[in-house]
C-alpha positions as CSV (number, residue, x, y, z in Angstrom):
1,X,35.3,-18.6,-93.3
2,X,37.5,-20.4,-96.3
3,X,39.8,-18.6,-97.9
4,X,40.1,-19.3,-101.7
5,X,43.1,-19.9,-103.1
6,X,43.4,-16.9,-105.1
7,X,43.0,-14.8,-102.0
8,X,45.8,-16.2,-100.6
9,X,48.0,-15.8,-103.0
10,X,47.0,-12.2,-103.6
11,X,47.2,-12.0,-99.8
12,X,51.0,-13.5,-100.3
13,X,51.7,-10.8,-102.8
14,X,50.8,-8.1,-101.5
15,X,52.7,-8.9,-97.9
16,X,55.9,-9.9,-100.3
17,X,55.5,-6.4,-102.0
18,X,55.0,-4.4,-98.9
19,X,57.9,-6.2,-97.9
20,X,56.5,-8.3,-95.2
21,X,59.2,-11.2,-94.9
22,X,57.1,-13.1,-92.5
23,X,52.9,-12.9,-93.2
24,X,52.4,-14.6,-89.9
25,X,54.4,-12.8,-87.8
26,X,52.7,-9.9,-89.3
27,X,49.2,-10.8,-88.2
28,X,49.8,-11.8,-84.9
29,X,51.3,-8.2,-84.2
30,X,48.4,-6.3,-85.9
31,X,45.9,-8.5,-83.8
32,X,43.8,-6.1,-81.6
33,X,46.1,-6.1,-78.0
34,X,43.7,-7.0,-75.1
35,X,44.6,-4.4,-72.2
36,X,41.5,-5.7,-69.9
37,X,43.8,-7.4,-67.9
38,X,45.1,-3.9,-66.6
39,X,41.9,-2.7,-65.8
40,X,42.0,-1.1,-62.4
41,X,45.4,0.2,-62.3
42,X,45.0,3.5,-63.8
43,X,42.6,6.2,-62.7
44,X,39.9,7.0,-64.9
45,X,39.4,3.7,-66.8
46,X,42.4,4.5,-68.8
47,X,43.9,1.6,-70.9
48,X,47.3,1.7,-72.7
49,X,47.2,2.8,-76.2
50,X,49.3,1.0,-79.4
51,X,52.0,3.0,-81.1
52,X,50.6,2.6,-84.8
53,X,54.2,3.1,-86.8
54,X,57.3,4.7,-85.6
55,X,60.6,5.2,-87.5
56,X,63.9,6.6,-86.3
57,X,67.2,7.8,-88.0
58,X,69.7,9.6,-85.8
59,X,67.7,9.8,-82.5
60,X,64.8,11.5,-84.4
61,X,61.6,10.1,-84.8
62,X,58.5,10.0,-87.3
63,X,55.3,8.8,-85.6
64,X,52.7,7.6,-87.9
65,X,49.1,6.8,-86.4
66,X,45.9,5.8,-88.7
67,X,42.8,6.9,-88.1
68,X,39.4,7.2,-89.9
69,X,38.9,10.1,-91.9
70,X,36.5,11.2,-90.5
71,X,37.9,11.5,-87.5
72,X,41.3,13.2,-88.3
73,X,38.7,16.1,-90.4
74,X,36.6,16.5,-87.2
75,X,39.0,16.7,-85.1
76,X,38.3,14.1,-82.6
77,X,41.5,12.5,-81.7
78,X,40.7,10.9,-78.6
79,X,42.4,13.7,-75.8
80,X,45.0,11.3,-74.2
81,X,46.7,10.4,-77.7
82,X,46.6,13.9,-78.4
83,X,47.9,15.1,-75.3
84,X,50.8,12.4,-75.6
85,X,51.5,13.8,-79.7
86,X,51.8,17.1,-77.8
87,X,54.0,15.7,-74.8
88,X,56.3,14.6,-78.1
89,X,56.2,17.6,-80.0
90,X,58.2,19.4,-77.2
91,X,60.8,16.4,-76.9
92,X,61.9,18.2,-80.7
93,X,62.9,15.0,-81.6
94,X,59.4,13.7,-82.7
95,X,57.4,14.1,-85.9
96,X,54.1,13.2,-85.6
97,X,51.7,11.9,-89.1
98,X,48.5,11.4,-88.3
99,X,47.4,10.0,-91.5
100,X,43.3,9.8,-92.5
101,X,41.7,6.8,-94.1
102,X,38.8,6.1,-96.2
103,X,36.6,3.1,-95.9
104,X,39.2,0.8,-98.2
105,X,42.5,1.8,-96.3
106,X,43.4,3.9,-98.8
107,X,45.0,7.8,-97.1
108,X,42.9,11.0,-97.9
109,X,44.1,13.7,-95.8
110,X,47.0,14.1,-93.4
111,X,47.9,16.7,-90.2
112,X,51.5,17.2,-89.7
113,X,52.5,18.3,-86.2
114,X,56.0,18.9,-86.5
115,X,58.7,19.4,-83.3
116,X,58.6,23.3,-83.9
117,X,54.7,23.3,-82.9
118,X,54.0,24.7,-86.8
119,X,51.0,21.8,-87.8
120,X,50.5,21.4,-91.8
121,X,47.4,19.5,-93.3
122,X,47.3,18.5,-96.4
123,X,43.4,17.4,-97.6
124,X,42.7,16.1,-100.2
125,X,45.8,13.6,-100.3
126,X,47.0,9.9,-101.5
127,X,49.3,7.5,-100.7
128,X,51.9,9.4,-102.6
129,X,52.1,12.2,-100.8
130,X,52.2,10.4,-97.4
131,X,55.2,8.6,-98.9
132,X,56.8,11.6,-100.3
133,X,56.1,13.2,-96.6
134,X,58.1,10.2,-95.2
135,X,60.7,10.4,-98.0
136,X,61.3,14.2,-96.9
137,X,60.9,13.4,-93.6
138,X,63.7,10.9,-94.1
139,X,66.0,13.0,-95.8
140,X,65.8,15.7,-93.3
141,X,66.7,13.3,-90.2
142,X,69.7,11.5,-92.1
143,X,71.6,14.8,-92.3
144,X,70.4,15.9,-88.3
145,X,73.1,14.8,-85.9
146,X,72.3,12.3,-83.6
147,X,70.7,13.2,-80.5
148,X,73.1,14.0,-77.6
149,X,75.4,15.5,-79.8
150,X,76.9,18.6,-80.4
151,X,74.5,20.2,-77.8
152,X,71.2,18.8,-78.7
């Protein structure tokens, strides 16, 4: 496959506005990761999973993972990432956004499990409400004191 010039640049663009400083870099680490070479060393067939996104800010910590629609709506998050969410949940340090996308990419629903168990979904939704999730989200950890202090 050639790549036009056009779709390069737009390519370019839109890593420069996403702020993507190095285009490359940023391919290589969303290339599938092959596990197979693992095979055999867990029970059950199990292979390690990829963290999608994570953020921190004071020892607290937003999870993002993408799925299809779809699968988010039916809920048929495959058991082991949901038992991990769960596993993180009860660390109360972990916000978890599991964020549903449509065919282009584009988000259209969202479950919020946050670290007091209560879990929020928001459906229909766009890209500006995840960000305005990750903007409150942000907010709320800046003024939390870091973990390990003052008793937490």
């Amino acid at each position: 496959m050639k790549l036009h010039d056009d779709e390069v640049i737009r390519f370019l663009d839109a890593c420069t506005n996403a702020g993507i400083r190095n285009p490359s870099q940023f391919l290589i680490a969303k290339m599938p990761q092959v596990y197979s070479w693992l095979k055999g060393c867990f029970p059950r067939g199990i292979l390690p999973t990829d963290v999608d996104g994570e953020v921190e800010i004071n020892a607290h910590f937003l999870r993002l993972e993408f799925k299809l629609a779809g699968i988010l709506r039916d809920g048929c998050i495959p058991k082991g990432q949901e038992s991990a969410f769960r596993a993180l949940i009860k660390l109360r340090h972990f916000t978890v956004l599991l964020i549903g996308l449509d065919e282009t990419g584009e988000p259209v629903c969202v479950h919020i499990w946050y670290p007091n168990g209560k879990r929020v979904t928001k459906d229909p939704c766009d890209r500006a409400v995840v960000q305005g999730l990750c903007r409150a989200w942000s907010a709320w950890a800046a003024k939390q004191p870091p973990f390990g202090r003052n008793g937490q």
